[in-house]
C-alpha positions in Angstrom: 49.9 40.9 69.4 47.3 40.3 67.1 49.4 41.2 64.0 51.8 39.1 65.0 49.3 36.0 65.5 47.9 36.9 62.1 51.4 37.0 60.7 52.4 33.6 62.0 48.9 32.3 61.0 49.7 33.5 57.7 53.3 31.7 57.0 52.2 28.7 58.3 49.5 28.6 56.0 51.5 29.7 53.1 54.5 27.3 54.1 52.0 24.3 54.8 53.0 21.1 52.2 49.1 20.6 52.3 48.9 23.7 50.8 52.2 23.9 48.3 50.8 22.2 44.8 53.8 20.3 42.5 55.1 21.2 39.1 53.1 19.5 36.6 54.7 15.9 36.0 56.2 15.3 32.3 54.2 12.2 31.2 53.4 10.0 28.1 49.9 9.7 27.2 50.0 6.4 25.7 45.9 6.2 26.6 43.9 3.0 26.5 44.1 0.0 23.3 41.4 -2.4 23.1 40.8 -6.2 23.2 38.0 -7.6 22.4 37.1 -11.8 24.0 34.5 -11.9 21.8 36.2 -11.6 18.7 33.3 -9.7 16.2 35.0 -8.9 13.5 32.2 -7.1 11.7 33.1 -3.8 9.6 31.1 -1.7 10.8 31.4 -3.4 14.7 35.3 -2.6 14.0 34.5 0.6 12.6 32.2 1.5 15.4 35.2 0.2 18.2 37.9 2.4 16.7 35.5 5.3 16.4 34.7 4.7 20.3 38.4 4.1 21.2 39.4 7.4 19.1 36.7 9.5 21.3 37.7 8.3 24.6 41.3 8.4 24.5 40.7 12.0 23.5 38.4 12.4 26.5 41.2 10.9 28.6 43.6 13.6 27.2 41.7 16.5 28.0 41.0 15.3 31.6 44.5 14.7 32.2 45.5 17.8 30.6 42.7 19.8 32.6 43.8 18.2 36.3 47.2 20.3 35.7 49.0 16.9 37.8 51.0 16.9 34.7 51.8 18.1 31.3 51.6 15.9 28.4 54.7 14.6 25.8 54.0 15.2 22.5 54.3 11.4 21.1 54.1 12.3 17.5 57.7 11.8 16.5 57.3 8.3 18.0 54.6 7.2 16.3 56.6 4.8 13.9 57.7 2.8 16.9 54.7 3.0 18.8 53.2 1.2 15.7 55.8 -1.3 15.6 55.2 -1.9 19.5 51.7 -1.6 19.5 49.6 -3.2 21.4 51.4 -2.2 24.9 49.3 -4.5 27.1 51.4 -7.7 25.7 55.0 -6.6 25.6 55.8 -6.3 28.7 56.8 -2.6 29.6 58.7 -1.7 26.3 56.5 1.4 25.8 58.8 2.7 28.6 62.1 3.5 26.8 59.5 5.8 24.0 58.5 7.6 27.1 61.4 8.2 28.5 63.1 9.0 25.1 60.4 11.7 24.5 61.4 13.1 28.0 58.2 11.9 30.4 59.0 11.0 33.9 55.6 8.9 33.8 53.2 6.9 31.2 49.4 6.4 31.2 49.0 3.0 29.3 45.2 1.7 29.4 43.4 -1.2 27.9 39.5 -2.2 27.5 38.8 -5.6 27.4 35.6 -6.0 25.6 34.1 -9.5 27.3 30.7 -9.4 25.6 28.8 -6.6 23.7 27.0 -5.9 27.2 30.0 -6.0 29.6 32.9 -3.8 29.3 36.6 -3.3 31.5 38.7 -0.4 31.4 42.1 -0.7 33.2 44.3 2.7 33.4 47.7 2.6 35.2 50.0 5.9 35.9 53.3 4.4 36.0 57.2 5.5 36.3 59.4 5.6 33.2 62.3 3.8 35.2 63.4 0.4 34.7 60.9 -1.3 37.2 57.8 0.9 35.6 56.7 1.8 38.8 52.7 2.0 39.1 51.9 5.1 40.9 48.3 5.4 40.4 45.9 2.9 39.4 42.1 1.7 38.2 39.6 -0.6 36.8 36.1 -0.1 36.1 33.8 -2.6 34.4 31.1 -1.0 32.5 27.6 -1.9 31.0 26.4 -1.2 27.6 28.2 -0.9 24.3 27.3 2.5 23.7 29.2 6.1 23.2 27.8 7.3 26.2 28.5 4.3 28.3 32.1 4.4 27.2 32.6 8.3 28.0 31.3 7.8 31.7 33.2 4.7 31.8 36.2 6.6 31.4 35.7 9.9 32.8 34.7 7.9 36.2 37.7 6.1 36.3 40.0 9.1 35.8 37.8 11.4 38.4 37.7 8.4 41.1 40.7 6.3 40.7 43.6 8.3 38.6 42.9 11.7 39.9 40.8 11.0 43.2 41.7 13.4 45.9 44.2 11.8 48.4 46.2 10.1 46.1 49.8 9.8 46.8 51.9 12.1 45.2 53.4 12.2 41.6 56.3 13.3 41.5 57.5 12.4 45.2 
């Protein structure tokens, strides 16, 4: 009796769809681009931006490659036309046919919107590659301080509490 209990325990636990994890989810890493309202066009303000922007998107990659919720594209036989497109956050979704045509099933597309040198947004959306682009997952976080360190927390929050937070609905459903 109690073998067969155990047994039954057992499958149920091993069958459960709480318990059954998904495939890693194709997806295009597109990361975040940046806009700056206050419009300092400094060199070494610029320099300093792009250095920031460089670091995080890379801290972005890694988290997303580390959740194993999906497995990145490899975007660098795109990059002409991602340059040509660039920057996603004003055309209107045409970053999806690259995706697609590099064989994601989903796209991370993110911008920061610099509003003063003390106050900073980050938006990251998880979206479908189909015609209606989807949004599956979704954040915002505004941030404080102008700094390397402000920017890394800025982003790993967002990823741990909005793109990857526990009880999100599934990827690939």
């Amino acid at each position: 009796m109690k073998k067969s209990v155990f047994l039954a325990a057992t499958a149920l636990f091993v069958l459960s769809p709480a318990v059954v994890s998904a495939a890693p989810v194709k997806t295009a890493l597109f990361g975040f681009e940046f806009f700056d309202d206050a419009l300092d066009t400094r060199p070494q303000v610029l320099a300093e931006q792009a250095e920031r922007l460089k670091r995080i998107n890379g801290e972005l990659e890694a988290l997303l490659a580390q959740s194993g919720d999906m497995t990145l594209v490899d975007l660098a036989p795109e990059a002409a036309r991602i340059a040509d497109l660039a920057p996603f956050y004003k055309c209107n979704g045409c970053e999806r046919e690259i995706a697609r045509d590099a064989g994601a099933r989903l796209e991370v597309v993110g911008v920061i919107r610099k509003i003063s040198n003390l106050i900073l947004s980050f938006v990251l959306e998880v979206r479908e590659t189909g015609e209606d682009g989807r949004v599956l997952r979704a954040g915002q976080v505004d941030i404080r301080g102008n700094t390397d360190e402000s920017w890394l927390r800025g982003v790993r929050y967002l990823v741990k509490n909005r793109i990857l937070a526990p009880g999100q609905p599934p990827l690939d459903p």
